[in-house]
N, C-alpha and C positions, 0 to 999 in steps of 0.2 A: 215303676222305677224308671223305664227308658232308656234311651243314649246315655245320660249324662248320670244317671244311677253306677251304669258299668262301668263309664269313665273313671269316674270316683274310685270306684274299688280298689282300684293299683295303692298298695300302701306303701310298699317300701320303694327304696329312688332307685330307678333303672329298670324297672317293671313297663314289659308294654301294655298300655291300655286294652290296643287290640286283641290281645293274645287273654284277657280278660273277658271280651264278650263273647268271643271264641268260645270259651269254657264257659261262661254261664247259659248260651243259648246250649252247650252237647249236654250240662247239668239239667236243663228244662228237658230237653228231652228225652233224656235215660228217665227221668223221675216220669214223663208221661208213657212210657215205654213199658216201666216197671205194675205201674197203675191199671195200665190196660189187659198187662198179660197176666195180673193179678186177679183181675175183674173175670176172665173167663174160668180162670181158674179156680177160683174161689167157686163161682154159679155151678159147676161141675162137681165140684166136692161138698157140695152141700143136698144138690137137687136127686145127683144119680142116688145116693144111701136113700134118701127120702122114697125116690119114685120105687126103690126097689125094694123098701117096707111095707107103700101101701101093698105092691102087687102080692108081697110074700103072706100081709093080711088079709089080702082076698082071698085067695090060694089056702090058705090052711084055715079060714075064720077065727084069726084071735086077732078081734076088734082094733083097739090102740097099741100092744105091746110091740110089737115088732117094727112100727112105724117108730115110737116112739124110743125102742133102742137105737134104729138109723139115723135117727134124730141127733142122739148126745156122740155117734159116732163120727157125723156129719158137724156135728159143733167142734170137737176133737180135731179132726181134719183140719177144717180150716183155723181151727188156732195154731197148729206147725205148719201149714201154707204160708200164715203172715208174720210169724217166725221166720222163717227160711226164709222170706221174700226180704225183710226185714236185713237178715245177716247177708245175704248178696247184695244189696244197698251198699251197706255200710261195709262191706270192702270192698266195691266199687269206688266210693268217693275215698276212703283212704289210697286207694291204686290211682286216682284221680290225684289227689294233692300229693303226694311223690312225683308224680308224674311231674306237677306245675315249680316242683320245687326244682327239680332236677336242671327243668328249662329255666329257671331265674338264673341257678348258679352259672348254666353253660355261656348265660345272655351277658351275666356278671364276668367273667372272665376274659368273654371276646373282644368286649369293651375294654376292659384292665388294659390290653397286648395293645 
């Protein structure tokens, strides 16, 4: 997209362009922030259940079952992991456009006077 993507973006008159790439480079980066801290979090909640099936099948000799209960707990896990991650997103970027709106009206106003 570029310079001239984010210049674009201003839609309504009295909008600064700058205060647009502003937000879309802190948007790239919350969204790679969120990605990241997802990624280990995710490996943890899937790996620790797992590691801790096989060991509990070695330990007691029941071959697959216990591995394979850590398994769908581990599946479970990470599906409200990316739920939750999911819902702090998206009331981020909603506390985000509040945010942007707040500053158009103050920008509109100062300008009005």
């Amino acid at each position: 997209m570029g310079k001239n993507g984010l210049l674009r973006r201003s839609s309504k008159a009295g909008e600064d362009p700058i205060v647009d790439q502003f937000l879309g480079a802190s948007a790239k980066t919350a969204l790679l922030g969120n990605v990241f801290s997802m990624g280990w979090r995710l490996a943890l909640t899937v790996l620790l259940p797992i590691f801790v099936g096989v060991q509990l099948d070695k330990r007691f000799g029941t071959s697959p079952s216990l591995t394979l209960a850590a398994f769908f707990i581990a599946i479970f896990a990470a599906s409200l992991l990316i739920y939750k991650t999911y819902v702090e997103m998206t009331a981020e970027e909603s506390r985000l456009v509040g945010q942007k709106s707040k500053r158009t009206k103050k920008f509109n106003r100062s300008k009005d006077v």
